[in-house]
C-alpha positions, 0 to 999 in steps of 0.5 A: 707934528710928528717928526719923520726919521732921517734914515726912511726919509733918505729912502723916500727921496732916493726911491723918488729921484730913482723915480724921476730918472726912469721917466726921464731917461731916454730908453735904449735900444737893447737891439744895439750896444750903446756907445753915447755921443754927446752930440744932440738935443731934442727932436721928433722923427717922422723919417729914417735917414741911412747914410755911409760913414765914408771912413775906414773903420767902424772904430774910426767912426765911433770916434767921429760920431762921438767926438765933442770938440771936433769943428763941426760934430756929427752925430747918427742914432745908429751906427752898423758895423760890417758883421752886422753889430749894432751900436746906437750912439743918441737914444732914439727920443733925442735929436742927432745931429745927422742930417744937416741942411736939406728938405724932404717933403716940405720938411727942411729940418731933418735933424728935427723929424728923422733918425740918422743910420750910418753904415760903415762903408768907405763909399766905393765898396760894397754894402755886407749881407750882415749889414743889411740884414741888421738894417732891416732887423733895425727898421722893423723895430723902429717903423714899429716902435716909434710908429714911423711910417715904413715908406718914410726911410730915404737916403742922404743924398735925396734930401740933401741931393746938392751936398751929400751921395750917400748912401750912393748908388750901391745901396740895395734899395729894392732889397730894402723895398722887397721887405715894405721899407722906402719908396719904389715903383711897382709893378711894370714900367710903361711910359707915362702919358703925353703931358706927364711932368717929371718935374711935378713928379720928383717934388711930390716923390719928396724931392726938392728941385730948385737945383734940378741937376743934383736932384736928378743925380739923387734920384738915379742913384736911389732908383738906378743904382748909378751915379752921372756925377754932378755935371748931369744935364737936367734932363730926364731919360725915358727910363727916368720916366718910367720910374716916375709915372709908377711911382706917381701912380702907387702913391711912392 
């Protein structure tokens, strides 16, 4: 047998793990500046989950993001700064560790089916044009790369309405709504019929309501844009009905 030299030999296997690597690693983003976390595993996303970091700074939030030994680690896909930069923390084919316990749609673990945006906000300012212009800029590459269905991005708070109120209720849905992004009512508001239940409506926008109080909270601060804090009696106002019976009729 003929006998192969060391030197091309190095070569085929350098040029053949060079190889299993470009099919192995994860693409980044090159919309973003890449800060890795260690904080994530596998996961498919079918949901894109916009959160605020309820910090002071985006480099206090990089820290938390990509901390392994803190307590309880937390990771997000994306990161947006207030000018509007960009950072991805976990490649999009891997799971972050964002969404923690909660359901939308039947889905009850987020971690597995979405990917997690945070936004640098301390949760009582408001959102920054930039910030929002690089969400949108962000959202189209992702609904369109990874084939994510542009009604499928929701809020913190609705799927974990009993824990979480980010984004909160200044976050600009309809701006979000007006470029083809998330769940909205359309057309005029009118009330529904005698019969309509709000209740039947909630769950089939995604919400989960066996604690009706939270998930009436997380419903007014998506399509409201106002928080009644988390002693609100479980009872719909006429204009949460409204809301409903359009979003019932336009499919979400």
């Amino acid at each position: 047998m003929r006998q192969i030299s060391k030197a091309p030999a190095l070569l085929i296997a350098s040029l053949a793990l060079a190889l299993t690597a470009c099919v192995t690693q994860p693409a980044r983003n090159p919309l973003a500046t890449f800060v890795k976390s260690p904080n994530y595993n596998q996961r498919n996303a079918q949901y894109i989950v916009v959160h605020y970091t309820e910090q002071g700074s985006v480099k206090e939030s990089l820290d938390t993001l990509s901390d392994p030994h803190a307590a309880h680690p937390v990771s997000a896909h994306y990161l947006l700064g207030k000018d509007g930069r960009i950072y991805q923390l976990v490649p999009d084919q891997l799971r972050a560790w964002q969404a923690g316990s909660g359901q939308w749609a039947g889905v009850t673990d987020l971690n597995d089916a979405s990917i997690g945006i945070e936004i640098d906000n301390n949760g009582s300012e408001p959102f920054t044009d930039a910030q929002i212009d690089s969400l949108l800029k962000l959202l189209g590459d992702l609904t369109t790369r990874l084939h994510i269905p542009k009604s499928h991005v929701i809020g913190h708070q609705d799927l974990a309405p009993t824990r979480k109120t980010d984004p909160g209720p200044q976050f600009p849905w309809k701006r979000l709504a007006d470029a083809g992004y998330g769940q909205w009512p359309q057309g005029e508001l009118v009330d529904p019929p005698a019969g309509f239940d709000g209740w039947i409506a909630m769950r089939l926008v995604g919400y989960d309501i066996r604690d009706k109080a939270a998930a009436l909270r997380a419903f007014r601060m998506h399509y409201r844009g106002r928080d009644d804090g988390k002693d609100l009696a479980p009872e719909f106002q006429p204009e949460d009905l409204r809301i409903l019976y359009a979003l019932s009729k336009s499919g979400g």
